[in-house]
Residue, then its C-alpha position, 0 to 999 in steps of 0.5 A: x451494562x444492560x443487554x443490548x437490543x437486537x441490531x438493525x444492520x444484518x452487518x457490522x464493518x469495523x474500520x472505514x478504510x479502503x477495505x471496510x468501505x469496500x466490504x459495505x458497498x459489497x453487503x449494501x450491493x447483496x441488499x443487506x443492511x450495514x453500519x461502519x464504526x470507524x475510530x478516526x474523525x475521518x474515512x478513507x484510511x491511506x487514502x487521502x485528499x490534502x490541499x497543497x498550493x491551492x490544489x488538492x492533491x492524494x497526500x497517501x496511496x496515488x495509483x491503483x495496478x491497472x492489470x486487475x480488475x477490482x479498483x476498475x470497477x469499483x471506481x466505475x460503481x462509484x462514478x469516478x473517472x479514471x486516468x492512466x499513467x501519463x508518464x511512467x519512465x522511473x529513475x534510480x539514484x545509484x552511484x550519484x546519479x540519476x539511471x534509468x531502471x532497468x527492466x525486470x521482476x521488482x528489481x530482479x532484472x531480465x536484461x544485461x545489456x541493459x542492466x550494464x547500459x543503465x550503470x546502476x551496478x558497479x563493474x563487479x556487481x555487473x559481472x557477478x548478476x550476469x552469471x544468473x544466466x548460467x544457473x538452472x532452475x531455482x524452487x522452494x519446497x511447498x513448505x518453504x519460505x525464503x527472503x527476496x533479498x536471499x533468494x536475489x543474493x543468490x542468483x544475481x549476487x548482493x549488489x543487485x538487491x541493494x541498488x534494485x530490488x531494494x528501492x523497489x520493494x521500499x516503495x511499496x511495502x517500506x521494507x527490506x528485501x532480506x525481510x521480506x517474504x518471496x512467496x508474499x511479495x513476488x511470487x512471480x519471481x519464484x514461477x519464473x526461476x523454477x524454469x530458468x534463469x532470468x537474464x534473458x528471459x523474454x517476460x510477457x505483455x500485457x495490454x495497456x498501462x500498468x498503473x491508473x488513478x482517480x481524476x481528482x485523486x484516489x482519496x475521491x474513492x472512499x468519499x464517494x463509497x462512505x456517500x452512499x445512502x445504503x451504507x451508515x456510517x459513524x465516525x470517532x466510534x472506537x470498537x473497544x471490545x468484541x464478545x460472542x453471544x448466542x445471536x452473534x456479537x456485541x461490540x463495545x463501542x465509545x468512550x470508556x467513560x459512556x461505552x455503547x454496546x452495539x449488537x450484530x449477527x455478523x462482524x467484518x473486521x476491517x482494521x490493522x492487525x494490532x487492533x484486530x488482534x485486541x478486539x479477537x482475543x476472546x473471541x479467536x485466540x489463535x487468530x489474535x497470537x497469530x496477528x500479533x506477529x505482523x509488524x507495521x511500518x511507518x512512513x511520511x510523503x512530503x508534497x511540494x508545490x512549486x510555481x511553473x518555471x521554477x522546476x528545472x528540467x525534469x525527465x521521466x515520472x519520478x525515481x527511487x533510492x536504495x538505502x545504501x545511498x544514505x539519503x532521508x527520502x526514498x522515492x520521488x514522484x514528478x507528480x505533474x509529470x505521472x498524472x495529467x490532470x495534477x498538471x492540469x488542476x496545477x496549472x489551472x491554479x489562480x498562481x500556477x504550480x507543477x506538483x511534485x512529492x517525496x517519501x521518507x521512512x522504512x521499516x524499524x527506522x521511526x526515528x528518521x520522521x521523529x522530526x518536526x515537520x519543518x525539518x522532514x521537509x528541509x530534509x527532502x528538499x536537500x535530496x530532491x536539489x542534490x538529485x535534480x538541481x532543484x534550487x527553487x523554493x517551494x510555494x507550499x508545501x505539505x507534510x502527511x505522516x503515516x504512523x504504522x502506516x504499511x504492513x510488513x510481509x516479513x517470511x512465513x507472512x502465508x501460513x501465518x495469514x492461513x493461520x489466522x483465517x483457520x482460526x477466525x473460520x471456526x467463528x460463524x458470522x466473522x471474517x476480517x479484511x484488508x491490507x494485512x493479509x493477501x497485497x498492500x495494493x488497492x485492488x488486493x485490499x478490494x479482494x481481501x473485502x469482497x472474500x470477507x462479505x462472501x464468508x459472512x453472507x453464506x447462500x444460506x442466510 
């Protein structure tokens, strides 16, 4: 190949994704030139816009946390309106029936009466979590890591982290609480038990809703930042490769029949860990090994469209569902319910629809979507009848896989991301972003992206 000309971007972003949109608008914002080279025929990553029922609706990611600033603001840079929570009252479906979640830290709860007026526990399981009020104080030593299912097991007992912290924590990582790593995952839970027990605590308020989103759908966002006429980029352009050079790098970019080698003093590497450590082999060893170890898991959301009046009566915004209740889907969102304008767009529609949807899929458990999407569907609307009473088919209904969609914070997840950020600090110029590093949530994905552009765009450049 011949030597590639000197490039026209001061950065190059690989990945088009939250993070590596999120990562251009930052450079574009410093008034330095960026390309992004995204594999897919598409941008956005798990944000994503689908039809269903004549409305288009978010078939990924539908909320962003409300308590920190980033997904605020970069919704407001974009000028897209944002709309809190309308209904945010969660069910769990424990012991055949629908219960109100009890308050608590991700399942952890901090209210017996309410613990045992919900009557998610049995009798046993409620005595052996109320004595959680008769312990001390709980730390880790700085160096130590523990699951959050070890660490609940033992101050409240097993049934807790099956019935509670379990649900909850498949919702956001589709993982398991005995896997998963405390420091990573609920770190507030461990500041909370190094002063006491937790039944009983009194946790503070914030102000306003927890959770918002988009008008129109989180999936507007990355639309929105990928229009932006400071920001270039390219489409189905696979990163194959990545080398160091005296100016900086060069990525092999294509085909491998017709690669093209793109040049760039600076490199933001904004993809899952997989590809990431492919491209970093060369370039930071220790990087790529450490990479290697972060395990993905795969899921679907399955979105139903039902004509209004064919829904039975439905509370609340949804419920979720421990695995030790056996079913195939676990969660549900009542999706005209949580979000004004879903019911406004549904009942707008030239046939009128209420939108609801359900998730199926957790961590090592591949073979519960290896179904056509057909039978994934039956599969969720058995649980959603068997749940609510729903005997109403459908008018439409769409299937939205997400292959290694979720990375899983399993124990010792923050040496080994402090690893891999020693190891790619040791090469100027480079600095990777997104999900796989510091939260899975949309604001933390943002952070992840501006902390990457501040490192390759030094005050001395």
């Amino acid at each position: 190949m011949s030597t590639p000309p000197s490039s026209p971007y001061d950065v190059v972003v690989v990945g088009a994704g939250l993070a590596g949109l999120a990562a251009a608008r930052e450079i574009a914002d410093a008034g330095r030139s960026v390309l992004v080279l995204e594999s897919s025929p598409r941008v956005g990553g798990k944000l994503h816009l689908a039809e269903v029922g004549a409305v288009t609706v978010d078939v990924g990611a539908e909320a962003m946390l409300a308590r920190r600033p980033e997904g605020l603001a970069l919704a407001a840079a974009a000028e897209l309106p944002v709309e809190d929570v309308a209904l945010a009252s969660s069910a769990v479906w424990s012991r055949g029936a629908l219960r109100p979640l009890p308050r608590g830290v991700m399942g952890a709860p901090v209210d017996l009466e309410q613990l045992r007026a919900s009557g998610v526990l049995s009798e046993t399981g409620l005595a052996r979590a109320a004595a959680e009020g008769d312990l001390g104080t709980w730390q880790l030593d700085p160096e130590e890591d523990r699951s959050v299912g070890e660490l609940v097991d033992q101050r409240f007992g097993p049934e807790v982290t099956d019935r509670l912290v379990e649900p909850l924590l498949g919702g956001v990582y589709a993982g398991h609480a005995r896997e998963l790593s405390v420091r990573a995952c609920t770190p507030q839970l461990l500041d909370l038990l190094a002063t006491g027990p937790l039944l009983g605590r009194a946790l503070p308020s914030a102000p306003g809703p927890v959770f918002a989103g988009i008008v129109g759908g989180m999936g507007r966002l990355p639309v929105a930042i990928a229009a932006d006429e400071r920001v270039e980029v390219r489409t189905e352009a696979t990163v194959r490769a990545l080398r160091r050079t005296p100016e900086g790098f060069v990525l092999t970019v294509g085909p491998t029949r017709a690669p093209e080698q793109v040049s760039a003093a600076r490199v933001v590497l904004a993809t899952p860990a997989s590809p990431t450590a492919r491209l970093l082999s060369d370039v930071a060893p220790g990087a790529s090994t450490a990479l290697q170890e972060i395990e993905y898991a795969s899921m679907a959301v399955v979105t139903f469209a039902f004509r209004v009046g064919d829904l039975p009566d439905l509370s609340g915004s949804g419920f979720l569902v421990p695995p030790v209740e056996g079913r195939r889907i676990k969660a549900a969102t009542f999706s005209f319910a949580k979000w004004d304008w879903v019911r406004r767009a549904g009942e707008s529609a030239d046939q009128p629809v209420r939108l609801l949807r359900a998730s199926i899929g957790r961590h090592r458990e591949e073979r519960v979507l290896q179904v056509a999407d057909d039978d994934l569907a039956a599969a969720a609307l058995a649980d959603l009848g068997e749940a609510t009473g729903l005997t109403s088919r459908p008018v439409d209904t769409h299937v939205q896989r997400w292959g290694g969609g979720l990375p899983q914070y399993a124990v010792g997840h923050r040496d080994r991301v402090a690893r891999i950020r020693a190891a790619v600090a040791e090469v100027p110029g480079l600095a990777v972003c997104g999900a796989a590093y510091d939260g899975v949530g949309i604001p933390a994905v943002i952070a992840s992206a501006q902390a990457a552009v501040a490192r390759v765009l030094t005050p001395d450049d």
